[in-house]
C-alpha positions as a Python dict, from the first residue, in 0.01 Angstrom:
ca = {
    (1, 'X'): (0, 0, 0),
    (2, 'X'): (-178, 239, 176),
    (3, 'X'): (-544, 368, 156),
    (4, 'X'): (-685, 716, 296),
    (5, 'X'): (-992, 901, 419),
    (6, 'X'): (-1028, 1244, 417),
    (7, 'X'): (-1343, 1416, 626),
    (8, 'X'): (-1355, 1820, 568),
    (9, 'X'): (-1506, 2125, 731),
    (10, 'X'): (-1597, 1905, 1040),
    (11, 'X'): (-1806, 2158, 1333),
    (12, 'X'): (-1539, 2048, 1636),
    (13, 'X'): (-1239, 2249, 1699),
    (14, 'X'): (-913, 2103, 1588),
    (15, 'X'): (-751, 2126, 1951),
    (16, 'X'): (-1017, 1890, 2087),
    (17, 'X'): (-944, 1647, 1760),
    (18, 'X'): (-618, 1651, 1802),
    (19, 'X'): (-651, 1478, 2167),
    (20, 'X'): (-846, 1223, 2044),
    (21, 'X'): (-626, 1161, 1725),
    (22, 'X'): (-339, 1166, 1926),
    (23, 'X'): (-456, 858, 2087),
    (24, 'X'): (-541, 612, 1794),
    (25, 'X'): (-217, 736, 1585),
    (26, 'X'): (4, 405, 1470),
    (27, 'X'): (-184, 153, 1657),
    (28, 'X'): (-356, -130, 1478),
    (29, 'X'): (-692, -44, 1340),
    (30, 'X'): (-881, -309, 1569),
    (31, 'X'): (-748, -105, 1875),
    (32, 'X'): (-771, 205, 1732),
    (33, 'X'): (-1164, 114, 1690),
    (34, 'X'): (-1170, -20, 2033),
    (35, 'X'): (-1045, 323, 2166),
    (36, 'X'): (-1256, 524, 1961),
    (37, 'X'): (-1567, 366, 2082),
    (38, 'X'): (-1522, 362, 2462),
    (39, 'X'): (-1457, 728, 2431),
    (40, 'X'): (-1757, 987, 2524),
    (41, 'X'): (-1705, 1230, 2320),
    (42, 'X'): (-1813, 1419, 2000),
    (43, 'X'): (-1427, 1434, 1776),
    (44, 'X'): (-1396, 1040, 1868),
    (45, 'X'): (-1753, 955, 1672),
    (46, 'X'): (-1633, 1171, 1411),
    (47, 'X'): (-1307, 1021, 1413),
    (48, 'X'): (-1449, 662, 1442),
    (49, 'X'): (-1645, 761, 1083),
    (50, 'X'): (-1302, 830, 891),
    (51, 'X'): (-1154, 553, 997),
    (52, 'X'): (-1407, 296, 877),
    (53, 'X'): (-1437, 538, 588),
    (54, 'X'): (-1023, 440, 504),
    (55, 'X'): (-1075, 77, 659),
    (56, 'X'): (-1287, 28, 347),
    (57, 'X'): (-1129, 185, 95),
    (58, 'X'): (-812, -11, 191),
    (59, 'X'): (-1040, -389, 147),
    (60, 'X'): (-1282, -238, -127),
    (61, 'X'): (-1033, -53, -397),
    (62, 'X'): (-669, -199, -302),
    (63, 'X'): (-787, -561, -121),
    (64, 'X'): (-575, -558, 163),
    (65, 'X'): (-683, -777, 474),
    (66, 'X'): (-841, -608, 751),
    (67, 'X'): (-621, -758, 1010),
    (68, 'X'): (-313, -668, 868),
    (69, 'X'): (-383, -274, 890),
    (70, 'X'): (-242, 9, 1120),
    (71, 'X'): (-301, 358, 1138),
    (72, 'X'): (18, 504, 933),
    (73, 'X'): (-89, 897, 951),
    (74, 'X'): (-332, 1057, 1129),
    (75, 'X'): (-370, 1455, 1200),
    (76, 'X'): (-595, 1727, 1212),
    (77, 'X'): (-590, 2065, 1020),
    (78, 'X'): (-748, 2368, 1100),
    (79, 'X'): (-1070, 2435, 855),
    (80, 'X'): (-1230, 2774, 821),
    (81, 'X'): (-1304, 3020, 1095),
    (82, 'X'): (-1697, 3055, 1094),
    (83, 'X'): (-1680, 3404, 1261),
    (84, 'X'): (-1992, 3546, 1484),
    (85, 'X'): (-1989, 3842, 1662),
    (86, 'X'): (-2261, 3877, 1958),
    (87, 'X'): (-2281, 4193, 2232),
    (88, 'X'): (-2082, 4222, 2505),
    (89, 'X'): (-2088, 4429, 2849),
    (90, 'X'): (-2053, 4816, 2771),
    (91, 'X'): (-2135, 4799, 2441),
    (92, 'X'): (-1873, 4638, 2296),
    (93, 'X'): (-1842, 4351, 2035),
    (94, 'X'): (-1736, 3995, 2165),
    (95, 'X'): (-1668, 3725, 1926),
    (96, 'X'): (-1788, 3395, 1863),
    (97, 'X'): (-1539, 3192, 1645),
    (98, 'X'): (-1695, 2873, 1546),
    (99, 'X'): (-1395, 2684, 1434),
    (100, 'X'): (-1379, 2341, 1197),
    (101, 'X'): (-1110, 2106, 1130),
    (102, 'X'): (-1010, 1849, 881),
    (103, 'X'): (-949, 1522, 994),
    (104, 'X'): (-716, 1298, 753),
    (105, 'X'): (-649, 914, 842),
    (106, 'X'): (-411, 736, 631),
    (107, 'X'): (-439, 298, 709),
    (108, 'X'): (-153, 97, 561),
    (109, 'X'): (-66, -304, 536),
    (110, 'X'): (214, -433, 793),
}
């Protein structure tokens, strides 16, 4: 049985998610939480919120045991491209791509 949580049009880039996801992907969810809080950083808290988010839809909806979970999936997709455009030297147009991401964390019973 497994449970997921899925968190959408998140305003981080998905190459800085990716390094923290990277880091939290099949361990157990008690280290995974461990890792995600000792980190400084902004894709981490974010991260950290999808992962309680599919903690408790794994004890809530399907009642499996909290210390029994791992992280079985989790990756980061590229959302939309908020494109700005501001002025650059000479006159020309430089661009200001805001990018999001998806972040989807899938927690599963040993």
């Amino acid at each position: 049985m497994e449970a997921r949580a899925i968190a959408k049009t998140l305003r981080v880039s998905p190459i800085k998610a990716r390094l923290v996801v990277d880091m939290i992907r099949g361990k157990d969810v008690k280290d995974a939480l461990n890792i995600l809080n000792n980190m400084n950083k902004k894709p981490a808290r974010l991260t950290k919120k999808v992962l309680d988010s599919a903690i408790a839809n794994a004890v809530n909806n399907l009642n499996l045991d909290v210390n029994t979970l791992y992280v079985k999936e989790a990756r980061v997709d590229a959302g939309p491209v908020m494109k700005r455009h501001m002025f650059d030297s000479r006159s020309h147009i430089g661009h200001n791509d805001k990018r999001t991401s998806h972040i989807v964390i899938t927690v599963a019973s040993k």
